[in-house]
DSSP file (Angstrom, degrees, kcal/mol; ACC not computed):
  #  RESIDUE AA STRUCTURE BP1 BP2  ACC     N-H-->O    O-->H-N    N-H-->O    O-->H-N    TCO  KAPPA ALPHA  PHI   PSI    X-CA   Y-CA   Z-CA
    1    1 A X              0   0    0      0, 0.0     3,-0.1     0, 0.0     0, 0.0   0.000 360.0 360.0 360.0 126.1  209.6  203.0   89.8
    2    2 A X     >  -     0   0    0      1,-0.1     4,-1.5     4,-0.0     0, 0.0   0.262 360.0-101.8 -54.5-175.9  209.5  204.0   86.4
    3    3 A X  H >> S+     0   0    0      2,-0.2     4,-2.0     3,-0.1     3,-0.6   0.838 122.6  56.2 -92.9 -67.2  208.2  207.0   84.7
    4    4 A X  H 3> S+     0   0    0      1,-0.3     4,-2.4     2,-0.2     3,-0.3   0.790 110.9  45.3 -37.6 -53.1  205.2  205.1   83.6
    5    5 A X  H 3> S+     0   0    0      1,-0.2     4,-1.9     2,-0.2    -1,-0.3   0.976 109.3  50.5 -58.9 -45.7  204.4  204.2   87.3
    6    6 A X  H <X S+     0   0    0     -4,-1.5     4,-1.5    -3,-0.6    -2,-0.2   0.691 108.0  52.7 -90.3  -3.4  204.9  207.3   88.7
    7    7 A X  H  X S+     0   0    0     -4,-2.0     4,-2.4    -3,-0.3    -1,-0.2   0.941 113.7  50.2 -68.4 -52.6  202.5  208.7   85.9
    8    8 A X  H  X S+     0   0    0     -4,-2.4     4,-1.8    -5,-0.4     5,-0.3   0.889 115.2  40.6 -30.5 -70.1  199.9  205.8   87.2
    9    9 A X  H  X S+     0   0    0     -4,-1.9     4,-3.3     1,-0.3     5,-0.5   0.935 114.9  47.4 -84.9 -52.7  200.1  206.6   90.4
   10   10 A X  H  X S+     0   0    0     -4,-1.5     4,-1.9    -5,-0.2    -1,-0.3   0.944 115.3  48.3 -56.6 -35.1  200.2  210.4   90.2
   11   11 A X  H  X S+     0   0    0     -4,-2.4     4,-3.7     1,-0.2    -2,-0.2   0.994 110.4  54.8 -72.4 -38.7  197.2  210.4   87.8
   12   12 A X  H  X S+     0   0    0     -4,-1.8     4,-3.1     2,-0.2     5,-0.2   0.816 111.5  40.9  -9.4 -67.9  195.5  207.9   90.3
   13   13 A X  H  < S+     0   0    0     -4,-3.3     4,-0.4    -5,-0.3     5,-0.3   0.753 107.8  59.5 -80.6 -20.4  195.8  210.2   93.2
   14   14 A X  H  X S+     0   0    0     -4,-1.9     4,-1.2    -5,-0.5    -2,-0.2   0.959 112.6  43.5 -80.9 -46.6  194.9  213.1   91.0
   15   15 A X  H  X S+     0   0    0     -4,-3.7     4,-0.7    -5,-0.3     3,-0.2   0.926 106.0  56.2 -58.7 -59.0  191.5  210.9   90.4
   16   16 A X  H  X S+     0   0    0     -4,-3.1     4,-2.6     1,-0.2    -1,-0.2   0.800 112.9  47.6 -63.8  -1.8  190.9  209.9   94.1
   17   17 A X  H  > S+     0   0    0     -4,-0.4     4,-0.8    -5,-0.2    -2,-0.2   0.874 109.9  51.3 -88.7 -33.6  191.1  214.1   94.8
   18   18 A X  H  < S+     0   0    0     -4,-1.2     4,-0.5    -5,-0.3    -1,-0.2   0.466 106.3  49.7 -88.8  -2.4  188.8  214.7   92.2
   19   19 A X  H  X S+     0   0    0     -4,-0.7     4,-2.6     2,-0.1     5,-0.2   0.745 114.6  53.2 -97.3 -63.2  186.2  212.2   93.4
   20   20 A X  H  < S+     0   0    0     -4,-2.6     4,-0.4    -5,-0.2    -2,-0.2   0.567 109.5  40.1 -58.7  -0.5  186.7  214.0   96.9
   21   21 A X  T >X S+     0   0    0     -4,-0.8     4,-2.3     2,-0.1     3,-0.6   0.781 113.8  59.2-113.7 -31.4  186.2  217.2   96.1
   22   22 A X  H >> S+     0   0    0     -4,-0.5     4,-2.3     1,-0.2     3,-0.7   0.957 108.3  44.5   0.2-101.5  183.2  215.9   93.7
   23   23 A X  H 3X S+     0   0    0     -4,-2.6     4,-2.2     1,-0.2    -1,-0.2   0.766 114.8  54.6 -22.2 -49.1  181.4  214.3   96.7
   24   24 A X  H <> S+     0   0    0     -3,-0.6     4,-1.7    -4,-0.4    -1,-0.2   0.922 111.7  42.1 -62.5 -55.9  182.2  217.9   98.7
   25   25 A X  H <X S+     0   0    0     -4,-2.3     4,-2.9    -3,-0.7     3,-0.5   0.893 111.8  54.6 -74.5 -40.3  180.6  219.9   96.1
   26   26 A X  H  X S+     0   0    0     -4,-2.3     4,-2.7     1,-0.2    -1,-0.2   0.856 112.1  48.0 -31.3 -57.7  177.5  217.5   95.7
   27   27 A X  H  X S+     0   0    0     -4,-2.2     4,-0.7    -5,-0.2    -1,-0.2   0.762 107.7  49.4 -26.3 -63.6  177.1  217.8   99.1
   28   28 A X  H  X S+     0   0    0     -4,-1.7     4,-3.9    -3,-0.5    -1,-0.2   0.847 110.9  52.7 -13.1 -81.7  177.4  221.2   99.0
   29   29 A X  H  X S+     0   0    0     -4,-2.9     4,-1.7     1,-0.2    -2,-0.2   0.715 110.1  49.9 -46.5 -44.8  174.7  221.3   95.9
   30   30 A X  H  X S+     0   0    0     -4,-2.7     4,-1.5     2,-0.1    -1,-0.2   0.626 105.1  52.3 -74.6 -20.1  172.3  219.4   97.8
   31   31 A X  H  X S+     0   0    0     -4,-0.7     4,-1.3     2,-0.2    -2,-0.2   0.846 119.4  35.1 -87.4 -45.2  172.4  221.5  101.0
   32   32 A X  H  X S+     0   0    0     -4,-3.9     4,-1.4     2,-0.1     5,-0.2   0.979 111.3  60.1 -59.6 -47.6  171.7  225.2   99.0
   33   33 A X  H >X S+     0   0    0     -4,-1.7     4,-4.4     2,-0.2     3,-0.9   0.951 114.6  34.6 -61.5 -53.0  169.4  223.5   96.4
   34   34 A X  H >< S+     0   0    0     -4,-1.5     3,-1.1     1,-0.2    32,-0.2   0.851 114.4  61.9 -61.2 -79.3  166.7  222.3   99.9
   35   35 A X  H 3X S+     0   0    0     -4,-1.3     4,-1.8     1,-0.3    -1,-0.2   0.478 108.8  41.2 -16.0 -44.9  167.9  225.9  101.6
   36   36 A X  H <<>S+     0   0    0     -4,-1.4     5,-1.0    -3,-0.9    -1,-0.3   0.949 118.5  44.0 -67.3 -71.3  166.1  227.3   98.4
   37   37 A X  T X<5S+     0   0    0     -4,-4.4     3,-3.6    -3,-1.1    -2,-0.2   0.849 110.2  55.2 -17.4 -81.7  163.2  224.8   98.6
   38   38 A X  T 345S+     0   0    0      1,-0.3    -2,-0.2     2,-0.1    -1,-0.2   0.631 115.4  36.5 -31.4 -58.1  163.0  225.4  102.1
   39   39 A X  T 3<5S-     0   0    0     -4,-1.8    -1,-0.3     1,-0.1    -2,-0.2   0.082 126.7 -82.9 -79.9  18.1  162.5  229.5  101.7
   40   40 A X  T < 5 +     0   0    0     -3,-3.6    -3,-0.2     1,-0.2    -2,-0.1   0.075  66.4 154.9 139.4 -53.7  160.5  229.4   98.6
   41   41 A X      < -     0   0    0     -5,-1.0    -1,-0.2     1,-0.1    -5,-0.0  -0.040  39.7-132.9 -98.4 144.6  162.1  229.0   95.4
   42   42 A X     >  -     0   0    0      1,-0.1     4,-0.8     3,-0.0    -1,-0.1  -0.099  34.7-108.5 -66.9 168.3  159.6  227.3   92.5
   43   43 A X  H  > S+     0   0    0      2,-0.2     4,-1.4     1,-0.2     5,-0.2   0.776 118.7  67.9 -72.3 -28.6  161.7  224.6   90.8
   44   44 A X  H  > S+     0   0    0      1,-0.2     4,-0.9     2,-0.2     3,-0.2   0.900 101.6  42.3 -61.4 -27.3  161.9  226.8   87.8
   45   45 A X  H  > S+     0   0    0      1,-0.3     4,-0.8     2,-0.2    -1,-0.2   0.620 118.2  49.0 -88.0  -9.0  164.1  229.4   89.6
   46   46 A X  H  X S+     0   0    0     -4,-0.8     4,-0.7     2,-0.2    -1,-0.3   0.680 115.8  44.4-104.9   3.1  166.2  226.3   91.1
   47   47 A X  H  <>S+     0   0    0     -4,-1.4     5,-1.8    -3,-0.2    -2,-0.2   0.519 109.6  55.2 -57.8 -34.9  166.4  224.8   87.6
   48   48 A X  H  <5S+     0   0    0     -4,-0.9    -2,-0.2     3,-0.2    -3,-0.1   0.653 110.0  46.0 -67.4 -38.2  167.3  228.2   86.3
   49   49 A X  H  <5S+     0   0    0     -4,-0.8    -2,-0.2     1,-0.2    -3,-0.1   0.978 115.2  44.1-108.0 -70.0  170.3  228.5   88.7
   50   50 A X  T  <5S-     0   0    0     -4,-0.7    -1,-0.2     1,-0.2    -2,-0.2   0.637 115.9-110.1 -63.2 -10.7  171.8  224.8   88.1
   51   51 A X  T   5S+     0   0    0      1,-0.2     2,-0.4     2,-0.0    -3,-0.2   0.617  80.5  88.7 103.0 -10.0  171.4  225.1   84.2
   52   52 A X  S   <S-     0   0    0     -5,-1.8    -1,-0.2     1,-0.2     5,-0.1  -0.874  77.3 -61.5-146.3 175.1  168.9  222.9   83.7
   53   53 A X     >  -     0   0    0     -2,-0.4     4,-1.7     1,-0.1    -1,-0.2   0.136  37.7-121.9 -50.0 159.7  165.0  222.1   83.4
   54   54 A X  H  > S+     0   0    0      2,-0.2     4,-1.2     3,-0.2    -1,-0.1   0.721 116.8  48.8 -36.7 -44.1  162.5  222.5   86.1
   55   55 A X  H  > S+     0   0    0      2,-0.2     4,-2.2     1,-0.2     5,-0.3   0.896 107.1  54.1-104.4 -44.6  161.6  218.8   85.7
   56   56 A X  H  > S+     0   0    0      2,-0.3     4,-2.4     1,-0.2     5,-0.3   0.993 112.5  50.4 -38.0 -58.3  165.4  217.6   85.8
   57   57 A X  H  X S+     0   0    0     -4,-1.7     4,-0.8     1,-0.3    -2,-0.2   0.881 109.1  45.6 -59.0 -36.7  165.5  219.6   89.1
   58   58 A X  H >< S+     0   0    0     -4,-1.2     3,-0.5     1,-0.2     4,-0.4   0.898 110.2  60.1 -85.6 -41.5  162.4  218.1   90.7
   59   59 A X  H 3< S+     0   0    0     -4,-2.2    -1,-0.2     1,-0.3    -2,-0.2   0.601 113.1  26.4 -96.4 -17.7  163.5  214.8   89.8
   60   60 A X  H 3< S+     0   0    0     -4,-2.4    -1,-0.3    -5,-0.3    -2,-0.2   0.583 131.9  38.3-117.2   9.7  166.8  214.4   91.5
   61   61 A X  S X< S+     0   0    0     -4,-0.8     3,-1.1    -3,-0.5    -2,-0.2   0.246  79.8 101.1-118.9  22.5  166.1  216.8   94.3
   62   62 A X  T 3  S+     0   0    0     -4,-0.4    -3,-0.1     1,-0.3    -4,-0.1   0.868  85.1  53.5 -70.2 -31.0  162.4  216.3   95.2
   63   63 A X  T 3  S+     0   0    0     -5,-0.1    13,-0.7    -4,-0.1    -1,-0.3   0.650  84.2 111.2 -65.8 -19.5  163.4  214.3   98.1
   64   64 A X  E <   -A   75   0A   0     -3,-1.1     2,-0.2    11,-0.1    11,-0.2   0.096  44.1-175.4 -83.1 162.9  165.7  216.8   99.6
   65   65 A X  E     -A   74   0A   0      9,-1.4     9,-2.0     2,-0.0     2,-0.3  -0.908  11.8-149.0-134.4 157.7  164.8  218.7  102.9
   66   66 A X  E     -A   73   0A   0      7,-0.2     7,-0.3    -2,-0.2     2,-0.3  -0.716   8.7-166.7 -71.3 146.4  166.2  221.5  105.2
   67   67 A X  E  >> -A   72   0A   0      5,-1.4     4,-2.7    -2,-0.3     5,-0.9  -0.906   2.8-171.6-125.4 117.2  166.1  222.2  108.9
   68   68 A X  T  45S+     0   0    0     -2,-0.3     5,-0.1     1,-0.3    -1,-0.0   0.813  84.3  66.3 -91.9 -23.1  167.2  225.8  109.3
   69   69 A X  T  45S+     0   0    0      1,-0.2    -1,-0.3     3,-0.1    -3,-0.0   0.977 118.5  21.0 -52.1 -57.9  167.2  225.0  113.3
   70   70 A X  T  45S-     0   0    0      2,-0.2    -2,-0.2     0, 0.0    -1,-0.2   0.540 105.9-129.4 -87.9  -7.0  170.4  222.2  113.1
   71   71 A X  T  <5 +     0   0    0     -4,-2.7     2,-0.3     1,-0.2    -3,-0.2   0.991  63.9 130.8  54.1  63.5  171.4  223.9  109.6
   72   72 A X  E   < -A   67   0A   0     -5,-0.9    -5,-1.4   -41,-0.1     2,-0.3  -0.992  54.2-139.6-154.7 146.6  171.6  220.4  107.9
   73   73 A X  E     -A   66   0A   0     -2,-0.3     2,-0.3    -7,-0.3    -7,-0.2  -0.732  22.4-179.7 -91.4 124.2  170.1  218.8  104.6
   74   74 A X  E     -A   65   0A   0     -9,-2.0    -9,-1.4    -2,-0.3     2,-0.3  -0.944  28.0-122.3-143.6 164.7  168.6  214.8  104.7
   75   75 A X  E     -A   64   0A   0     -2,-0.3     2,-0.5   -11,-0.2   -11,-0.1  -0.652  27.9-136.6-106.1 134.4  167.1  212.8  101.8
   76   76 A X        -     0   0    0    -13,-0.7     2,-0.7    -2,-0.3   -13,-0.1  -0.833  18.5-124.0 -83.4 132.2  163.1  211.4  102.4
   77   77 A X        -     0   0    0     -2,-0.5     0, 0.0     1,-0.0     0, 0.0  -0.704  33.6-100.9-104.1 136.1  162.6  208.5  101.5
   78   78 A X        -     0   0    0     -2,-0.7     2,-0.2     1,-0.1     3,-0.1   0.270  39.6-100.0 -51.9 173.1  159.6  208.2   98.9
   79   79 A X        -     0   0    0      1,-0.1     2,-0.1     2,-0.0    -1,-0.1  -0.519  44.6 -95.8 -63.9 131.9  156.3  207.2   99.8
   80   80 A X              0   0    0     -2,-0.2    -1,-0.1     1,-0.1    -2,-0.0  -0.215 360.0 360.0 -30.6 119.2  155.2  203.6   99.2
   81   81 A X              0   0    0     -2,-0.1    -1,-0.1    -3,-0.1    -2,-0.0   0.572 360.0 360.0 -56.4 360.0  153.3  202.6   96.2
């Protein structure tokens, strides 16, 4: 293997890590952001804490829920039109 493959391949693997710890943190993101819902917090203060609008927030997290019983996060799926 060359140096040119073994840059390919390390930057490669350096990408499939960075995709997993991505996914982790999303995960993550999604499980505090409903935790917040659940206990209260308006969309401005969970918009306020990611960086970005109120209406950004409700729109990719509207779906979210908590259940503080199993300590787990699930997606709704919206109502029918």
């Amino acid at each position: 293997m060359d140096r040119i493959d073994r840059l390919r391949v390390d930057a490669l693997t350096a990408t499939g890590t960075a995709a997993a710890h991505l996914r982790a943190a999303e995960s993550t993101l999604d499980d505090t952001v409903a935790r917040a819902l659940h206990w209260g917090a308006s969309w401005t203060q969970i918009g306020d804490a990611l960086g970005v609008t109120r209406q950004s927030a409700h729109r990719r997290y509207r779906h979210i829920r908590w259940d503080p019983d199993t300590q787990t996060s699930w997606t709704e799926p919206p109502l029918p039109l």
